[in-house]
PDB file of the backbone (N, CA, C, O) and the ligand in Angstrom, with CONECT records:
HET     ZN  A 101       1
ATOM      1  N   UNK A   1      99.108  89.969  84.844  1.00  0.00           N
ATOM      2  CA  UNK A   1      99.961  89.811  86.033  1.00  0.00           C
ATOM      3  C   UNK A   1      99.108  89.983  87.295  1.00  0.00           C
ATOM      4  O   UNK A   1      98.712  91.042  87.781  1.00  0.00           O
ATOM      5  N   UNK A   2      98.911  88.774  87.713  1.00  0.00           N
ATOM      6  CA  UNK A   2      98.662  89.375  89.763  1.00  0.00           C
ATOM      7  C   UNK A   2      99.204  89.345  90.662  1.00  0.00           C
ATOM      8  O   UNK A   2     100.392  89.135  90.417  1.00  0.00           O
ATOM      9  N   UNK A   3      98.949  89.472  91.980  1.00  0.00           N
ATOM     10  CA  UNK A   3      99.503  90.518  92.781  1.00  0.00           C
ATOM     11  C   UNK A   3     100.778  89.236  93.479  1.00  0.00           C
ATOM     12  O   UNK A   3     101.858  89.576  93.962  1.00  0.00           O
ATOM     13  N   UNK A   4     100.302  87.814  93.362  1.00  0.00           N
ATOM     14  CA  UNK A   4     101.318  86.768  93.722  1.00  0.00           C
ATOM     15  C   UNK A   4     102.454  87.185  92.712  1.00  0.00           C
ATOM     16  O   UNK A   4     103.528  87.562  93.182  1.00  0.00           O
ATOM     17  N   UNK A   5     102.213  87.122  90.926  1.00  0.00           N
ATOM     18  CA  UNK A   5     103.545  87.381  90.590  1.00  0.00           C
ATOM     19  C   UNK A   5     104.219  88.753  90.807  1.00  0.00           C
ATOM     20  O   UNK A   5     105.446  88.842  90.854  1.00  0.00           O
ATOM     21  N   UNK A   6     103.553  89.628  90.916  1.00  0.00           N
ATOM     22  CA  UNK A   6     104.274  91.118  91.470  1.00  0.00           C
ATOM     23  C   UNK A   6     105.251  90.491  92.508  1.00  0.00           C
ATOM     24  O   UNK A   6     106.478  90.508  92.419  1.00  0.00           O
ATOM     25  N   UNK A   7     104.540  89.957  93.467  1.00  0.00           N
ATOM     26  CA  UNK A   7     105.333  89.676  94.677  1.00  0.00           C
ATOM     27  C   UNK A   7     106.004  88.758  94.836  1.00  0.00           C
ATOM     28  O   UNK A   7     106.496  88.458  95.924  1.00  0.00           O
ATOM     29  N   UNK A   8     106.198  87.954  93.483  1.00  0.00           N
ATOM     30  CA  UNK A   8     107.701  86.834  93.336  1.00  0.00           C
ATOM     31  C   UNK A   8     108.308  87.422  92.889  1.00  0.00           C
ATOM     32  O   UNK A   8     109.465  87.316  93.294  1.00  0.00           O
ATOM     33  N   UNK A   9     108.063  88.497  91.724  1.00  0.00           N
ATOM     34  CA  UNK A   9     108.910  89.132  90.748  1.00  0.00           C
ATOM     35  C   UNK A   9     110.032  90.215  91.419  1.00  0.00           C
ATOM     36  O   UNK A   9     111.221  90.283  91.108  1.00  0.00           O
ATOM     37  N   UNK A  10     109.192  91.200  92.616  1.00  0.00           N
ATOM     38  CA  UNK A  10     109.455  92.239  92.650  1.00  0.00           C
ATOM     39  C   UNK A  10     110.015  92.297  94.234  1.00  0.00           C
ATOM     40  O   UNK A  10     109.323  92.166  95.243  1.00  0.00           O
ATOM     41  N   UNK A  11     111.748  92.577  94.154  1.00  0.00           N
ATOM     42  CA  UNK A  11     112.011  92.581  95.576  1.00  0.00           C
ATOM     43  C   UNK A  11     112.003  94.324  95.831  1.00  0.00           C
ATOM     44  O   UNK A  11     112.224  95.263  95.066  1.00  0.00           O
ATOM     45  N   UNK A  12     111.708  94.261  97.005  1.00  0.00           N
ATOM     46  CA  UNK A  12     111.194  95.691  98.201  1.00  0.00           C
ATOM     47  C   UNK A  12     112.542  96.479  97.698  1.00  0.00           C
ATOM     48  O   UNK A  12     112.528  97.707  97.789  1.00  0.00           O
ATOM     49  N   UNK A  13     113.526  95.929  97.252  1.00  0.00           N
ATOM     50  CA  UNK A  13     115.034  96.550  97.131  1.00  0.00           C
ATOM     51  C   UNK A  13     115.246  97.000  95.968  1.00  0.00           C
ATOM     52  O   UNK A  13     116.003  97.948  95.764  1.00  0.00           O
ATOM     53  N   UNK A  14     114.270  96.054  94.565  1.00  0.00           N
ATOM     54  CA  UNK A  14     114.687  96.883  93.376  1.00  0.00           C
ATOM     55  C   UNK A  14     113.526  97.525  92.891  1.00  0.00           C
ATOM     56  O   UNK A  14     113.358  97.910  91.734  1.00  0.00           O
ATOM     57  N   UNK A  15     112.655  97.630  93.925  1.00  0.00           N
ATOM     58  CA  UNK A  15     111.357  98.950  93.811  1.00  0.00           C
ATOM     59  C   UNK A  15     111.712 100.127  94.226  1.00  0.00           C
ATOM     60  O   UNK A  15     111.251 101.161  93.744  1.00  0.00           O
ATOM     61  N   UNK A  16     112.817 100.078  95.432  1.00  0.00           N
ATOM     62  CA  UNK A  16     113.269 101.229  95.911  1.00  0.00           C
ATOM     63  C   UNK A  16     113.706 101.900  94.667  1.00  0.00           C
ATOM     64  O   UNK A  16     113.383 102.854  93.958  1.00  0.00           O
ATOM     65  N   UNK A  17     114.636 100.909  94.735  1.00  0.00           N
ATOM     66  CA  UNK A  17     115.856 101.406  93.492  1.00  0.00           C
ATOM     67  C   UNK A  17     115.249 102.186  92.276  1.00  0.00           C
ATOM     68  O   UNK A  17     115.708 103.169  91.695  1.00  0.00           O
ATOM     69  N   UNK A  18     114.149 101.518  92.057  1.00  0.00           N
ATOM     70  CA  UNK A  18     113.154 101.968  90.596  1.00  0.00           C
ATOM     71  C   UNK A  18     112.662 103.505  90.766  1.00  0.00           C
ATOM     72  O   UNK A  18     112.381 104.389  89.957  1.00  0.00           O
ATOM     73  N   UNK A  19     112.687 103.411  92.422  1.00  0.00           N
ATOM     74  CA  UNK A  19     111.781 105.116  92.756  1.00  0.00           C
ATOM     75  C   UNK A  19     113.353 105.963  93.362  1.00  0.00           C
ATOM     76  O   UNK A  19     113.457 107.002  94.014  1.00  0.00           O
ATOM     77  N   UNK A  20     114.283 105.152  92.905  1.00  0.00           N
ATOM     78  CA  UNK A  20     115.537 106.333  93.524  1.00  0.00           C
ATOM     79  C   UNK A  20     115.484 106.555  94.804  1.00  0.00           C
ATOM     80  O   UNK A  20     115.829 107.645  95.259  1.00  0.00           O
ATOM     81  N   UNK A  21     115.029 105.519  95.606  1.00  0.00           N
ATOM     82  CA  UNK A  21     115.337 105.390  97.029  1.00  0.00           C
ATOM     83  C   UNK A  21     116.062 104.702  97.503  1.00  0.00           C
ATOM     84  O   UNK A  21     115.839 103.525  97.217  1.00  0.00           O
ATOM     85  N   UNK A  22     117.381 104.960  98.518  1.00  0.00           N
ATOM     86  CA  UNK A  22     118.566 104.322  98.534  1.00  0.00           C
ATOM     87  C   UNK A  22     118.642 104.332 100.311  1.00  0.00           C
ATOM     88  O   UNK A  22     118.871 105.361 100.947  1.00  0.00           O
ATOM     89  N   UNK A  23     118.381 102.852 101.002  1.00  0.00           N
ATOM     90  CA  UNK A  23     118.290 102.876 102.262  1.00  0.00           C
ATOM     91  C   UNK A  23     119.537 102.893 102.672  1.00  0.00           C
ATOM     92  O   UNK A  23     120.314 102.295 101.928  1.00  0.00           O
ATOM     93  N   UNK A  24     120.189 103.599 104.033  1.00  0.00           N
ATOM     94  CA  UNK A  24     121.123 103.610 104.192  1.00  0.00           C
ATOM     95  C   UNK A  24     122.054 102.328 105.515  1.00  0.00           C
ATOM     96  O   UNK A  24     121.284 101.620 106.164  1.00  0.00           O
ATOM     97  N   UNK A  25     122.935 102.230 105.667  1.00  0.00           N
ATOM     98  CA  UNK A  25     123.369 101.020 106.203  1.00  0.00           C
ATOM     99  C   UNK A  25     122.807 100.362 107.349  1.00  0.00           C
ATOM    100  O   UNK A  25     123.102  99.258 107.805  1.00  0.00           O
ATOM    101  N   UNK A  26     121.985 101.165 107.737  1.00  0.00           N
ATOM    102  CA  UNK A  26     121.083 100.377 109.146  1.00  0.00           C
ATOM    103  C   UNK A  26     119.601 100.147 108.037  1.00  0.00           C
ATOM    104  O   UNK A  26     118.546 100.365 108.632  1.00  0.00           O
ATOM    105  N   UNK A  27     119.482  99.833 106.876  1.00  0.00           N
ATOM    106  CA  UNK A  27     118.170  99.770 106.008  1.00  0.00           C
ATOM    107  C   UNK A  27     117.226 100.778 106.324  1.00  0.00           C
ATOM    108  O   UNK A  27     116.042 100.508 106.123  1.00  0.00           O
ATOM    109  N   UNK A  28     117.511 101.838 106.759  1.00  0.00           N
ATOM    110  CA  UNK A  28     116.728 103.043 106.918  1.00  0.00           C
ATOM    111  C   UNK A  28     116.566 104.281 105.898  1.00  0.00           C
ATOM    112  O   UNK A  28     117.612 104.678 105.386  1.00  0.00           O
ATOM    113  N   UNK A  29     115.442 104.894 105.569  1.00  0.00           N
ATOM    114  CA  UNK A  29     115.870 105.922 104.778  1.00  0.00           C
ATOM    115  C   UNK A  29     114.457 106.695 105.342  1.00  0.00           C
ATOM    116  O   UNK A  29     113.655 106.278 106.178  1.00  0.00           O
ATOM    117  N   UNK A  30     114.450 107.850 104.653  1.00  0.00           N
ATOM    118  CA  UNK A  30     113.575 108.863 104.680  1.00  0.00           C
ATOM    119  C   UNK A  30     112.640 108.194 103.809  1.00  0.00           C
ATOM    120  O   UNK A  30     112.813 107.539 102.781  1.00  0.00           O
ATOM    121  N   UNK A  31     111.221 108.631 104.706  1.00  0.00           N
ATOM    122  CA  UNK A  31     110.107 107.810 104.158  1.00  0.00           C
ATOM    123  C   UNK A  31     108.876 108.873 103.090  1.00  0.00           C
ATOM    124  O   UNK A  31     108.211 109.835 103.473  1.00  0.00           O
ATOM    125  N   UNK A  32     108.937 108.165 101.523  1.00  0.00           N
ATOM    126  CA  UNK A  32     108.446 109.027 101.111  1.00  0.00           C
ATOM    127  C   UNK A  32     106.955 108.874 101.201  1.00  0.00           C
ATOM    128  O   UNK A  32     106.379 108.771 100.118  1.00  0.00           O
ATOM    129  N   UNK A  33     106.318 108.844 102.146  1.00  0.00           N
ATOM    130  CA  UNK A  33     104.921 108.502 102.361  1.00  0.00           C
ATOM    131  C   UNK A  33     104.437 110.124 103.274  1.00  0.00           C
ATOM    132  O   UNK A  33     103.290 110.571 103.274  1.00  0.00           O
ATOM    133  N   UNK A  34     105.608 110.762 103.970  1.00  0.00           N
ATOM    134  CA  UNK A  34     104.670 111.686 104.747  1.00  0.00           C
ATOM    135  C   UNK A  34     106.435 112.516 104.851  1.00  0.00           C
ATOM    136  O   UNK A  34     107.569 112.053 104.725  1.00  0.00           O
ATOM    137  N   UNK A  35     105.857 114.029 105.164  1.00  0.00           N
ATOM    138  CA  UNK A  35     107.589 114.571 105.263  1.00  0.00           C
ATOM    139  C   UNK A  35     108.213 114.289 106.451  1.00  0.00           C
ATOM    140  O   UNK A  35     107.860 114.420 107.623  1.00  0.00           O
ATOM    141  N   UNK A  36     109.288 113.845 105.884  1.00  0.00           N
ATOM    142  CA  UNK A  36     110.502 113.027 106.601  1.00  0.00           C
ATOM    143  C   UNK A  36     111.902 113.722 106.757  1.00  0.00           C
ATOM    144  O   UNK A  36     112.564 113.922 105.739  1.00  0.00           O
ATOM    145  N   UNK A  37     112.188 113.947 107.492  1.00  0.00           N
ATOM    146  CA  UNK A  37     113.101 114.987 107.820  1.00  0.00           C
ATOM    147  C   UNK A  37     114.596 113.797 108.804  1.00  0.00           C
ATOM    148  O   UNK A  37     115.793 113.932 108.549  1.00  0.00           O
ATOM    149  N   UNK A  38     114.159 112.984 109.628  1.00  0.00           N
ATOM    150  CA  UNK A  38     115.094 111.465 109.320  1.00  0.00           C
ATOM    151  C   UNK A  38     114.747 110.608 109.083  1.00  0.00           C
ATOM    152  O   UNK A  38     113.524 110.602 108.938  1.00  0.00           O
ATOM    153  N   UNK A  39     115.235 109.704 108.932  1.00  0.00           N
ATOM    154  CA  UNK A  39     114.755 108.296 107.968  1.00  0.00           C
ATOM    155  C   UNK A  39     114.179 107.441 109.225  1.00  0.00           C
ATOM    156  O   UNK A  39     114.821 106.889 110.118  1.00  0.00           O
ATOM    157  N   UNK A  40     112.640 107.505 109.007  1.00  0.00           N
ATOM    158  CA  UNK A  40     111.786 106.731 109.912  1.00  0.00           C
ATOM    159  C   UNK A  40     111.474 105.493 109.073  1.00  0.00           C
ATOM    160  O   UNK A  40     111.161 104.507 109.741  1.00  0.00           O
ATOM    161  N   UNK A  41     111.491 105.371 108.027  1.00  0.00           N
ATOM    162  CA  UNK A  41     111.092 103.872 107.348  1.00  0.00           C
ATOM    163  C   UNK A  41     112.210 103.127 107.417  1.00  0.00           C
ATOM    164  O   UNK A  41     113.283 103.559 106.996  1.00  0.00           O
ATOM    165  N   UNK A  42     112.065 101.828 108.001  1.00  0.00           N
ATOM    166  CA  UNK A  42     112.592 100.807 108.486  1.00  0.00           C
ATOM    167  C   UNK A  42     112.632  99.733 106.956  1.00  0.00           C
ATOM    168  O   UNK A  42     111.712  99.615 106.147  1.00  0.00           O
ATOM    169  N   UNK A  43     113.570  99.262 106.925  1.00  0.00           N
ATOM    170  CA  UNK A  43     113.510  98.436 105.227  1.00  0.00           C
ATOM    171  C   UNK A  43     113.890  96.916 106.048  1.00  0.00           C
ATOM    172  O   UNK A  43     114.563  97.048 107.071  1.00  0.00           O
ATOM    173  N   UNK A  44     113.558  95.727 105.715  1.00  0.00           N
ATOM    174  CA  UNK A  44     113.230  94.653 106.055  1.00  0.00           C
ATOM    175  C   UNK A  44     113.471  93.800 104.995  1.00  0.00           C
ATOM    176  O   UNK A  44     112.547  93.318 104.341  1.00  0.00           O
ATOM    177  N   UNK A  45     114.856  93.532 104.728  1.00  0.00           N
ATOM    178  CA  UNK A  45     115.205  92.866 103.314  1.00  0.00           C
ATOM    179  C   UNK A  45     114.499  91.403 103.555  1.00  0.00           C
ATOM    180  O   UNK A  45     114.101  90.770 102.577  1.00  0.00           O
ATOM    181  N   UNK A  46     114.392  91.020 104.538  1.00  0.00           N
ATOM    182  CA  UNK A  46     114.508  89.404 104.598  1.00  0.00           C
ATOM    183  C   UNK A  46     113.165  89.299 104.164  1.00  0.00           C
ATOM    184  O   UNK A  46     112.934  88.326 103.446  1.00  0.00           O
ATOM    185  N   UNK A  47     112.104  90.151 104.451  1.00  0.00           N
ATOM    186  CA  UNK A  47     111.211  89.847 104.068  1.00  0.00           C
ATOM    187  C   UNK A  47     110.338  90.606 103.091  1.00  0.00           C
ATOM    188  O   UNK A  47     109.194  90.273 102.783  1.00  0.00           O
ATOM    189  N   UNK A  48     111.068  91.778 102.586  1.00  0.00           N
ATOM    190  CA  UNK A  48     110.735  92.629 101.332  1.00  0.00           C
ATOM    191  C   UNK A  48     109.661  93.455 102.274  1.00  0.00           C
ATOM    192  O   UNK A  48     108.676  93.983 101.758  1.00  0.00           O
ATOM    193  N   UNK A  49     109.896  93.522 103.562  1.00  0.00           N
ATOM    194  CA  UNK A  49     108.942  94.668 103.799  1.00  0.00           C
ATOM    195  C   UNK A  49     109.588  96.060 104.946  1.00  0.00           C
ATOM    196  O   UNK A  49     110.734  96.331 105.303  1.00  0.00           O
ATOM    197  N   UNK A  50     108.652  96.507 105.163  1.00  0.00           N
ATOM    198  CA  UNK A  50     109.476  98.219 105.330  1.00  0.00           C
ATOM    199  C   UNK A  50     108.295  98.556 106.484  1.00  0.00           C
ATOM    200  O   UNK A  50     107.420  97.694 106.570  1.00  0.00           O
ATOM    201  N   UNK A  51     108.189  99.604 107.291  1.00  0.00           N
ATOM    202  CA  UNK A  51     107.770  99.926 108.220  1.00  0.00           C
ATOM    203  C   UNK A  51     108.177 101.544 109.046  1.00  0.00           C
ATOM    204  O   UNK A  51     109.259 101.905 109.510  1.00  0.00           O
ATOM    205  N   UNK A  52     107.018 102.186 109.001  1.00  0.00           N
ATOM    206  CA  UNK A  52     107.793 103.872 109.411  1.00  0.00           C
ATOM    207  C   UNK A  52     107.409 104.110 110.902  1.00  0.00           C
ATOM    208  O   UNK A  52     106.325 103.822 111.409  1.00  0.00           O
ATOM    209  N   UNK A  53     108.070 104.466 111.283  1.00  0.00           N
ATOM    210  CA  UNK A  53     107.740 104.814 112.841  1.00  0.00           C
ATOM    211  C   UNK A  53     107.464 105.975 113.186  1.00  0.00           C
ATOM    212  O   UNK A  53     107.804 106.474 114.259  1.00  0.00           O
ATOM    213  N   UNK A  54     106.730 106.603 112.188  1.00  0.00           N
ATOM    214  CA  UNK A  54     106.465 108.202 112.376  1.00  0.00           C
ATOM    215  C   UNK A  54     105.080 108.107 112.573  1.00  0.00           C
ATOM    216  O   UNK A  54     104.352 107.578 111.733  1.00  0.00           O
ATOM    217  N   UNK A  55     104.638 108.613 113.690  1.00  0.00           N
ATOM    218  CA  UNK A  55     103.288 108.783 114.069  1.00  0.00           C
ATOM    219  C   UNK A  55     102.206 109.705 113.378  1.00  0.00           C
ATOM    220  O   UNK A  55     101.004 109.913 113.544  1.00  0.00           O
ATOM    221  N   UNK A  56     103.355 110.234 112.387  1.00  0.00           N
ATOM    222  CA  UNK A  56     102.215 111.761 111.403  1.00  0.00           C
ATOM    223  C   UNK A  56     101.831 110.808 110.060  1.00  0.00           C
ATOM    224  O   UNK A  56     100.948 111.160 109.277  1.00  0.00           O
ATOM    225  N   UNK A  57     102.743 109.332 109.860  1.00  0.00           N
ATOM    226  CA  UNK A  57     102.473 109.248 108.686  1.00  0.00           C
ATOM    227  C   UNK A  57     101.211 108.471 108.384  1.00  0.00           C
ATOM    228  O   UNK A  57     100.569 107.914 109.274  1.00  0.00           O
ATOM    229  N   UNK A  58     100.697 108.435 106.454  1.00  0.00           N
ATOM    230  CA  UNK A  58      99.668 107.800 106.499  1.00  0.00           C
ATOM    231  C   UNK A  58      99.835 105.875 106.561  1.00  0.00           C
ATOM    232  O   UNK A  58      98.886 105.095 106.490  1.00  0.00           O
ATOM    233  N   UNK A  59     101.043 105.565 106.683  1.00  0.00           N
ATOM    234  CA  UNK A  59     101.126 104.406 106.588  1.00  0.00           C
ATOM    235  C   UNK A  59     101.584 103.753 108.387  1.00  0.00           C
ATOM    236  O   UNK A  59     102.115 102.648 108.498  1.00  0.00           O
ATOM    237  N   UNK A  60     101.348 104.418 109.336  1.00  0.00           N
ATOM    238  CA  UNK A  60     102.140 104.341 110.761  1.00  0.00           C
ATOM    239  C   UNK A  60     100.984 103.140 111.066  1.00  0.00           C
ATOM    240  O   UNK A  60      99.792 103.224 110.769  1.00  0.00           O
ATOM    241  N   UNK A  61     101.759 101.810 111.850  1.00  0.00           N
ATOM    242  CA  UNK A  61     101.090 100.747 112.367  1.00  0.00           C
ATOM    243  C   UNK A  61     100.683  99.799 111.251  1.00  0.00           C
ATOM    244  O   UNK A  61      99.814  98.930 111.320  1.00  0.00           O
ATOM    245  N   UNK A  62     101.506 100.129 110.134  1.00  0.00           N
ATOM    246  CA  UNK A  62     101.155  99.121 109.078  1.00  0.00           C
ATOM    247  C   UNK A  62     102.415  98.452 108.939  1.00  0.00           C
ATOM    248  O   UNK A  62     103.386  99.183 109.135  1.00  0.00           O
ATOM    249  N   UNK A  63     102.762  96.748 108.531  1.00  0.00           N
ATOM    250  CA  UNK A  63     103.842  96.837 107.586  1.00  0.00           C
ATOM    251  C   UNK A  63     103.474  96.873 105.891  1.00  0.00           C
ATOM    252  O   UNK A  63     102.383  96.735 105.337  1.00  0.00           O
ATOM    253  N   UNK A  64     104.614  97.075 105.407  1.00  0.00           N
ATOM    254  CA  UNK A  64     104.280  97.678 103.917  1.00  0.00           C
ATOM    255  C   UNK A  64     105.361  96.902 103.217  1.00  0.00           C
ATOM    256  O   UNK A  64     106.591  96.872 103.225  1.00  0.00           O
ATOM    257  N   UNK A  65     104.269  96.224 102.544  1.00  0.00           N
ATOM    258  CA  UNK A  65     104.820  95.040 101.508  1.00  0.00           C
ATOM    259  C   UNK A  65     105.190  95.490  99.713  1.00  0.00           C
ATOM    260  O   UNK A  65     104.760  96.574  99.317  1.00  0.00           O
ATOM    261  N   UNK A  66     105.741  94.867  99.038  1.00  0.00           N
ATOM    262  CA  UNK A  66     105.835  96.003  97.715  1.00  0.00           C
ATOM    263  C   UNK A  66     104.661  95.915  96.964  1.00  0.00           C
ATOM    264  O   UNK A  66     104.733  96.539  95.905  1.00  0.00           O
ATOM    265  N   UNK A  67     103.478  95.274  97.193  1.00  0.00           N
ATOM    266  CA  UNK A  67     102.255  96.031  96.788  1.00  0.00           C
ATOM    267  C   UNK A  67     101.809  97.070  97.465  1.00  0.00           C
ATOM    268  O   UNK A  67     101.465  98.157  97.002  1.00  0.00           O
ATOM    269  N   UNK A  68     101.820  96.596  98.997  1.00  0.00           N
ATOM    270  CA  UNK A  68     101.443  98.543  99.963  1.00  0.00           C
ATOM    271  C   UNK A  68     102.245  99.550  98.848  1.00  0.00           C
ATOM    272  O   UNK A  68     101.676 100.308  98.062  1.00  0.00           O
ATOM    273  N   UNK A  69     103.394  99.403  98.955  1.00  0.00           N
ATOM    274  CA  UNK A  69     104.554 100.102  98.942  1.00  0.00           C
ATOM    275  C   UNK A  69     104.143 100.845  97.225  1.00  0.00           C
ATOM    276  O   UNK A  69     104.313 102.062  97.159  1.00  0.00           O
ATOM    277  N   UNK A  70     103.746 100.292  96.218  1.00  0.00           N
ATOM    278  CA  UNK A  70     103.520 100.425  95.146  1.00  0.00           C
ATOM    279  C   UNK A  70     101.896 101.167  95.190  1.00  0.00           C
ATOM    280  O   UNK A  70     101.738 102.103  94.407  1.00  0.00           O
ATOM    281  N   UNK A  71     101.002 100.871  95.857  1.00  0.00           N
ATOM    282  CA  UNK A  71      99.934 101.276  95.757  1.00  0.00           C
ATOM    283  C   UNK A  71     100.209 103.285  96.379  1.00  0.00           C
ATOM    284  O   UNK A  71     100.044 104.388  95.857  1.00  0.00           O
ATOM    285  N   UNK A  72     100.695 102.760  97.743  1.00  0.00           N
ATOM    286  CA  UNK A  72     101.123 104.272  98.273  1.00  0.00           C
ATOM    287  C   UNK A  72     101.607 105.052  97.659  1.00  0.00           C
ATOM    288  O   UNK A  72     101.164 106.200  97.663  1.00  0.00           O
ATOM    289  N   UNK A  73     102.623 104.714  96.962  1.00  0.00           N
ATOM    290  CA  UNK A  73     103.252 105.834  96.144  1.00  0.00           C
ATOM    291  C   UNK A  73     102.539 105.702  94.832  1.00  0.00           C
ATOM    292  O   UNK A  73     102.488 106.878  94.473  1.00  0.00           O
ATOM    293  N   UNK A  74     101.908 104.933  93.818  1.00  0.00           N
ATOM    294  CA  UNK A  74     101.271 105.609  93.409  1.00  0.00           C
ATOM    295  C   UNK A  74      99.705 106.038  93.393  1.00  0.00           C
ATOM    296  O   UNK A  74      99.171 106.435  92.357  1.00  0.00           O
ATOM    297  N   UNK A  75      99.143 105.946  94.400  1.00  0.00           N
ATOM    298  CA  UNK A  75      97.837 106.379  95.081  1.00  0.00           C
ATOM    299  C   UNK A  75      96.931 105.818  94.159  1.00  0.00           C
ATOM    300  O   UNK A  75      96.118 106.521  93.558  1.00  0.00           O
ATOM    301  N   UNK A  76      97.036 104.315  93.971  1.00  0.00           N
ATOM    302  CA  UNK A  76      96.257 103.392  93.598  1.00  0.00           C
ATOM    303  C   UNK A  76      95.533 102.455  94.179  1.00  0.00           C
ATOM    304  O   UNK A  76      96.120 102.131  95.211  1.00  0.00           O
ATOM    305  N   UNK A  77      94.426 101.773  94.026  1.00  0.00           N
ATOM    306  CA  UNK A  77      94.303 101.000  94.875  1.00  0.00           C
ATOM    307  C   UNK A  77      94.685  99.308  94.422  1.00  0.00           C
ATOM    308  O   UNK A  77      95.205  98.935  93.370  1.00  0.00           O
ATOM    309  N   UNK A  78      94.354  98.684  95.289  1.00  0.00           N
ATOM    310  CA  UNK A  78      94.507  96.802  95.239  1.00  0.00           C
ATOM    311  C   UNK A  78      93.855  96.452  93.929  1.00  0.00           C
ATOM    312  O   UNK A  78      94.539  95.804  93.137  1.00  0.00           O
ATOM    313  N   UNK A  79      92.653  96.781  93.592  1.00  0.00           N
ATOM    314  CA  UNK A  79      91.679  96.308  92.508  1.00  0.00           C
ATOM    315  C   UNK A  79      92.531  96.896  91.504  1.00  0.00           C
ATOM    316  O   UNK A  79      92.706  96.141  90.547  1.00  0.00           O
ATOM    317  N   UNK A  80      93.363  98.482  91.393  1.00  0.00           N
ATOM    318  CA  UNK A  80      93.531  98.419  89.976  1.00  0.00           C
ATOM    319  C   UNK A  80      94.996  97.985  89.616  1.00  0.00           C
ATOM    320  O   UNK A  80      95.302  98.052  88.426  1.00  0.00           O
ATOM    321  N   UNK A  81      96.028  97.503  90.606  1.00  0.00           N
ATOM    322  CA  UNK A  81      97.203  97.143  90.670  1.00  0.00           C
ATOM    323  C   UNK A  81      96.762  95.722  89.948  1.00  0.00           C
ATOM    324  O   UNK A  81      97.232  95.560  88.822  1.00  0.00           O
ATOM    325  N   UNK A  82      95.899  94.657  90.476  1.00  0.00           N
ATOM    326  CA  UNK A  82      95.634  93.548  90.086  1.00  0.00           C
ATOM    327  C   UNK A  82      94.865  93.737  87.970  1.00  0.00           C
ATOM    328  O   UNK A  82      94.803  92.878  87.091  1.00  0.00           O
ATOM    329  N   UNK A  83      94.642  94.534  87.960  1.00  0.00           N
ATOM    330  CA  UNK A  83      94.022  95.251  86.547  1.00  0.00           C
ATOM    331  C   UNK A  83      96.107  95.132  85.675  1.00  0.00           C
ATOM    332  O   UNK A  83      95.965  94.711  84.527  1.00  0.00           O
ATOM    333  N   UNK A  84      96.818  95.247  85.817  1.00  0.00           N
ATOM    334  CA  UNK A  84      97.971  95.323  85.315  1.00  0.00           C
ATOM    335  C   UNK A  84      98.603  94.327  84.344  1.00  0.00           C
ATOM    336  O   UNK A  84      99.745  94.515  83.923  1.00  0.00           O
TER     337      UNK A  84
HETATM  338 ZN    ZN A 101     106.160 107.573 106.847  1.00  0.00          ZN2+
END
């Protein structure tokens, strides 16, 4: 599998879902990338991507696609996601 079919296969919405993250009606939730105390990650259905506006976090000024999104949480990198 590479990282094109991850990213036909896999919408930003049922990765959440997979990690028990449930954005709430403005597509916002608490971002599990850095402690989040309100929901600074921004969820972006149209385009399966997400975005945190917290200046402490390690992902701030990025958008985060469900490979970011998959690599971050599990502190992998690009080379071994494409290894899959
Ligand atoms: Zn964050």
């Amino acid at each position: 599998m590479d990282i094109q079919d991850i990213k036909q296969d896999l919408r930003l919405s049922r990765l959440l879902e997979s990690y028990g993250l449930h954005p709430d009606n403005n597509n916002r939730l608490c971002c599990p990338f850095h402690r989040d105390r309100t929901p600074s990650l921004q969820v972006y259905p149209e385009t399966d991507t997400c975005y945190c506006f917290s200046s402490n976090c390690q992902t701030h000024g990025k958008s985060i696609d469900v490979i970011d999104f998959i690599m971050y949480k599990e502190n992998i990198s690009k080379h071994e996601i494409q290894r899959w």
